[in-house]
MARTORKOL-432675 format. One record per residue (C-alpha): chain; x, y, z. Coordinates in steps of 0.5 Angstrom, whole numbers. Example, Ala and Ser with C-alpha at 12.3 -4.5 7.8 and 13.67 -1.06 7.14 Angstrom:
BEGIN
(node "A",(25,-9,16));
(node "A",(27,-2,14));
END
This chain:
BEGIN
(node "A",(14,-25,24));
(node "A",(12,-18,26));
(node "A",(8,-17,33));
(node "A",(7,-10,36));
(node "A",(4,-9,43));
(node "A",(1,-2,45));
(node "A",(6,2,42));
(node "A",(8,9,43));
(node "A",(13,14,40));
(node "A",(13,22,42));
(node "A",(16,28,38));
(node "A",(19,35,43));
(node "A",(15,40,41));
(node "A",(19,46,37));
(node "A",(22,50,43));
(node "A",(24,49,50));
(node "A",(16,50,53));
(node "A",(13,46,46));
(node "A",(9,41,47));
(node "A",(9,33,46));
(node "A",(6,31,39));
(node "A",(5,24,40));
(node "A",(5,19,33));
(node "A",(4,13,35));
(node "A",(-1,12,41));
(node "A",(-2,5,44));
(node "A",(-1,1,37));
(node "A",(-2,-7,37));
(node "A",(-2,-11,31));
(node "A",(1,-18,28));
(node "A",(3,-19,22));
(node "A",(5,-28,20));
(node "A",(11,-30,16));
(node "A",(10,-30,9));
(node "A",(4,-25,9));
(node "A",(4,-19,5));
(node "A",(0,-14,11));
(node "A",(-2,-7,8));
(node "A",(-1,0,13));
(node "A",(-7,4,10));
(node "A",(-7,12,12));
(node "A",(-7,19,11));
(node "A",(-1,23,11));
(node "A",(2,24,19));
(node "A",(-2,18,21));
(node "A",(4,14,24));
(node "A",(5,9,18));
(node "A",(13,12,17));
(node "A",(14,13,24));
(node "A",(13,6,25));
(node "A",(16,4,20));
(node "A",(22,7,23));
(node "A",(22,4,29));
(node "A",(20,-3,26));
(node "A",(27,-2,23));
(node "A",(30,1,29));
(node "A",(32,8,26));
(node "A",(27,11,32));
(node "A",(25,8,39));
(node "A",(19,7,42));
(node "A",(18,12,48));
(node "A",(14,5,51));
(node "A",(11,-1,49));
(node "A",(14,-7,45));
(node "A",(15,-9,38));
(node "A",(19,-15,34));
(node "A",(21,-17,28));
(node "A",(23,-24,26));
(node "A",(23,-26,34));
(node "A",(28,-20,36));
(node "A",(27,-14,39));
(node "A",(27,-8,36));
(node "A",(31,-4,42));
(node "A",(34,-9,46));
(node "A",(37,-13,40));
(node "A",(37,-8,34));
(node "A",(43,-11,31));
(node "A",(39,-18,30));
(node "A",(33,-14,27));
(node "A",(37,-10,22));
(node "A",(41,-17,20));
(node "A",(34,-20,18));
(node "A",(31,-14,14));
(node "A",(31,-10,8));
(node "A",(27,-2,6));
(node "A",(25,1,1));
(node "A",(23,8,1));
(node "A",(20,13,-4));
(node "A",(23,17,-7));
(node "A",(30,18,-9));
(node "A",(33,16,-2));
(node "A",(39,11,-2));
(node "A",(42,11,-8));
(node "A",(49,14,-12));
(node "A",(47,17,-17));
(node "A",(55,17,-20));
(node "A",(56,9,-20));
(node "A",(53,4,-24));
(node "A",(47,-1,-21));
(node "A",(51,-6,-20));
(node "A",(56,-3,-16));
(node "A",(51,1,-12));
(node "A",(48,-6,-10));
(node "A",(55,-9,-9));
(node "A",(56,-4,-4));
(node "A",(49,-4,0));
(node "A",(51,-12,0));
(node "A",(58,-11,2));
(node "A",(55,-7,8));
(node "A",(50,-11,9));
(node "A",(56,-17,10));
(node "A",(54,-21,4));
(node "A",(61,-25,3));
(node "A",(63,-23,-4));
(node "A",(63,-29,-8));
(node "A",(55,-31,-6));
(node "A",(54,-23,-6));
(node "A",(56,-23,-15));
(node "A",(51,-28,-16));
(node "A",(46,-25,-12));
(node "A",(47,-18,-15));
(node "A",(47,-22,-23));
(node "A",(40,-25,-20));
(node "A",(37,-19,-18));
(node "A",(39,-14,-23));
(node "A",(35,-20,-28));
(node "A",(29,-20,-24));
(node "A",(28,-14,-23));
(node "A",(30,-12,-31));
(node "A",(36,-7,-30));
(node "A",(41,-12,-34));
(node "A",(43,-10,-40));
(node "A",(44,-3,-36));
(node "A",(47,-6,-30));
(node "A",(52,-3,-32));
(node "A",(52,4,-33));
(node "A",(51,11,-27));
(node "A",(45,11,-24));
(node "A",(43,19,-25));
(node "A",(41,17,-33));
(node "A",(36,11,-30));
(node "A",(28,15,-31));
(node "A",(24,14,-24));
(node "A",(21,7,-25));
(node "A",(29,4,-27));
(node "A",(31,7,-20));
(node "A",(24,4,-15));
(node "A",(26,-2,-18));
(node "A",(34,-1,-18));
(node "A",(31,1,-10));
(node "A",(27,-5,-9));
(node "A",(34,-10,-11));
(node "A",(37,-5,-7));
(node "A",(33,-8,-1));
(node "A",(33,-15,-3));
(node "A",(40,-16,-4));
(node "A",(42,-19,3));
(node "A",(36,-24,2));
(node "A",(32,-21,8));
(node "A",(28,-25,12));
(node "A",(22,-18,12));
(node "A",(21,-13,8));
(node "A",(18,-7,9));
(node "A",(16,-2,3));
(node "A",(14,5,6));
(node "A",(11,8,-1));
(node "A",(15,5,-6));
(node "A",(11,8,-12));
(node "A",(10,15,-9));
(node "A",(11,20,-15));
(node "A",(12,15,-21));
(node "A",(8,15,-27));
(node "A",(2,9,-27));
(node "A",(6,5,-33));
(node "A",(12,5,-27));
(node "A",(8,3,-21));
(node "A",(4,-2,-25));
(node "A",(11,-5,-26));
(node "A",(13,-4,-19));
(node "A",(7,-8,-16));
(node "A",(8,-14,-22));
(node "A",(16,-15,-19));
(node "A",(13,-14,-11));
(node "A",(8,-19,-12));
(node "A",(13,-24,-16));
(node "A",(17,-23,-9));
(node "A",(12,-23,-5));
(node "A",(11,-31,-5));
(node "A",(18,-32,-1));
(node "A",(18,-26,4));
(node "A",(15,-23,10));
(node "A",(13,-15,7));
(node "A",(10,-9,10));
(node "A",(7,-4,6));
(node "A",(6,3,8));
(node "A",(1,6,3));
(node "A",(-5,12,2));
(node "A",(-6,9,-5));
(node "A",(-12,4,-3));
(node "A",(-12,1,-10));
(node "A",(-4,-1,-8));
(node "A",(-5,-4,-3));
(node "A",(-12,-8,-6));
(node "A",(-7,-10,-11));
(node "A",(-1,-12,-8));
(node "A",(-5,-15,1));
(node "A",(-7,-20,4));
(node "A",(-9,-17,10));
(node "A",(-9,-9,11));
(node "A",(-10,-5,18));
(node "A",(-13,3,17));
(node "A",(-9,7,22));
(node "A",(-11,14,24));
(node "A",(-8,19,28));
(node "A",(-3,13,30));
(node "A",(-9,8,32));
(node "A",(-10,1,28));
(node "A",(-18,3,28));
(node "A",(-20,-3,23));
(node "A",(-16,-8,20));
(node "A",(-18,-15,16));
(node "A",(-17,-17,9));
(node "A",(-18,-13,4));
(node "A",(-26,-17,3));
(node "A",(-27,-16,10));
(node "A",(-25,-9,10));
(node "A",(-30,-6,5));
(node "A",(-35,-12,8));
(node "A",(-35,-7,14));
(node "A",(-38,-2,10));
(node "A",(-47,-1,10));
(node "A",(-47,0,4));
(node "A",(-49,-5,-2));
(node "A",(-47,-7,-8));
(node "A",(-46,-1,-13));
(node "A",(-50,-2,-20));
(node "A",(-46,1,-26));
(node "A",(-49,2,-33));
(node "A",(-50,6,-39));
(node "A",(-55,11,-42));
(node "A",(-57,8,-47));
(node "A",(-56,14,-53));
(node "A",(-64,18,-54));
(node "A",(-65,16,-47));
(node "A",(-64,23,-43));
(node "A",(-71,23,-39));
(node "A",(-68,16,-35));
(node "A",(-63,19,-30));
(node "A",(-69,24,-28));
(node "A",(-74,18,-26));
(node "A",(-68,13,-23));
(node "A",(-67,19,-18));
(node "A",(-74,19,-15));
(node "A",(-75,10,-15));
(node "A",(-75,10,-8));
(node "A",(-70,4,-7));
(node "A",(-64,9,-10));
(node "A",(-60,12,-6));
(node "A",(-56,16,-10));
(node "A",(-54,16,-17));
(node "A",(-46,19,-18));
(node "A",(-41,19,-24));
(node "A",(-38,12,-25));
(node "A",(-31,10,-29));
(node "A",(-34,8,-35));
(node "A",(-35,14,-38));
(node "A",(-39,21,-39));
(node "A",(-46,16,-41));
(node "A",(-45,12,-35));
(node "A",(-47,13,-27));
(node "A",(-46,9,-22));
(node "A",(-53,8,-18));
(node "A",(-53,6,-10));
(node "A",(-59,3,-8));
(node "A",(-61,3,0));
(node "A",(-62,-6,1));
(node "A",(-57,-12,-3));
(node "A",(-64,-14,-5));
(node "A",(-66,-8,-8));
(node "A",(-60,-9,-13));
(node "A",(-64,-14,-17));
(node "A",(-70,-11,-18));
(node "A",(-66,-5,-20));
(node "A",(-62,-9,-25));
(node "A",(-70,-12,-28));
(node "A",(-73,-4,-28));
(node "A",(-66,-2,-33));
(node "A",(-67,-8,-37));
(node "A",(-74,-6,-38));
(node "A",(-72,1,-40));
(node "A",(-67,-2,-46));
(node "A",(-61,-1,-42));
(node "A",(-56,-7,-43));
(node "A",(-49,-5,-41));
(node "A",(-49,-6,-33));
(node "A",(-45,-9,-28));
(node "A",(-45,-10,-21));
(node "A",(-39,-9,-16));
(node "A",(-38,-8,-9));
(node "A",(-35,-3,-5));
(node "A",(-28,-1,-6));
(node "A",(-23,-2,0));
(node "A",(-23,6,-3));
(node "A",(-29,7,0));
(node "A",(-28,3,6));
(node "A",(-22,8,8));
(node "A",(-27,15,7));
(node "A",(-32,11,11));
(node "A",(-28,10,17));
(node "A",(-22,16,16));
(node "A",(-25,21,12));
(node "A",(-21,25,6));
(node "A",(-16,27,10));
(node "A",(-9,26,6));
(node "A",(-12,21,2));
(node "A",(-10,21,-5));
(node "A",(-16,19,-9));
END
């Protein structure tokens, strides 16, 4: 549904002597029909810019991409007949109108015919949980109303493709996790591409994901495939148990740890990081050994993937 070949996109530099700066470099990636594809980078890594020339607001200095079998220059009308966008923040919306009439309006813009656009609109108003307020002005809605009015926004033409270009930036954790709940509900009849630096969105809501730095795909897979790829094994999690303060200091000096950190679970918890996978078990049996029953196990997060090809930069943890 969206195939990219080696992808370039340059910005003039500031004055008459500035120098090119370059955000897309020779970027290819496919994303099949019916997939949700994740675009994991830092801050000026590429993901918007080629969001926009995905969805012909910016053309490519060379290279290729299409979307739903059309070319993104050569017949930009075709594409944005097929797509719908979501952006963060407050962009797209008239504050002064009602959801409904701002839907009503992007559709008619859109050429939905008016009879199929009124049951569109009642549909996605209900989908999307806005109906019983359908019909008041936009500016009393709080930020998670608005992202969800935004994501209507996007699917009242019945696109084709998706794309959601940080669509839960600056909302509260309730509003996102809602978000994400309506994403996923859509998801299983549209083509959606997820542009995000929140690894924990894109484990959520991907199937696959590619990491794009500096504006190159330096990794890309499933979300498994993607922390399978780190060194690193299996993290034990556990609890101190209460009197117990010499363990720590002992765990530090086994010589299949690796390290010991803070861990999720609380201020008596530590994640322990041993240096093999088999090396866990035995870990697993010397905590048991000293009275410690509160234990789990994970694998590395699509987090850790991210910092171990990237690093920190942009990244928001």
């Amino acid at each position: 549904m969206i195939v990219v070949e080696d992808l370039v996109r340059d910005f003039r530099g500031a004055g008459r002597r500035g120098k090119p700066r370059r955000a897309l470099n020779g970027l290819s990636l496919q994303v099949g029909a019916g997939e949700t594809f994740g675009l994991l980078g830092p801050n000026g890594a590429g993901k918007t810019t080629l969001t926009k020339v995905l969805t012909t607001l910016l053309v490519p200095t060379s290279g290729s991409a299409r979307v739903a079998g059309f070319d993104v220059v050569d017949q930009a009308r075709e594409v944005r007949q097929r797509i719908g966008i979501v952006f963060g923040g407050e962009r797209g919306l008239y504050d002064r109108i009602t959801a409904r009439q701002n839907l009503v309006f992007w559709g008619t813009l859109a050429g939905v015919r008016r009879r199929q656009l009124t049951i569109r609109v009642q549909y996605l108003l209900e989908r999307v949980g806005l109906a019983e307020r359908a019909d008041e002005a936009v500016e009393g809605y709080s930020r998670g109303m608005r992202q969800r009015l935004h994501l209507a926004r996007g699917l009242v033409a019945d696109p084709d493709v998706l794309f959601l270009d940080e669509p839960t930036s600056g909302m509260d954790p309730a509003a996102a996790h809602d978000f994400r709940s309506l994403v996923r509900e859509f998801s299983d009849s549209k083509t959606i591409l997820l542009t995000t630096h929140d690894m924990k969105e894109a484990e959520v809501l991907c199937n696959r994901a590619a990491l794009i730095d500096r504006g190159r795909i330096i990794g890309q897979g499933t979300t498994g495939e993607l922390r399978r790829s780190l060194p690193t094994q299996d993290r034990v999690d556990m609890v101190i148990p209460a009197g117990n303060t010499g363990l720590i200091e002992e765990l530090t000096t086994l010589p299949f740890v690796r390290g010991v950190h803070d861990s999720d679970l609380g201020a008596d918890a530590r994640r322990v990081e041993v240096a093999r996978q088999e090396d866990a078990a035995v870990l697993l049996r010397w905590l048991l050994d000293r009275g410690v029953t509160t234990i789990s196990t994970s694998p590395p997060s699509l987090e850790e993937a991210y910092l171990s090809y990237i690093g920190a930069r942009g990244l928001r943890l």
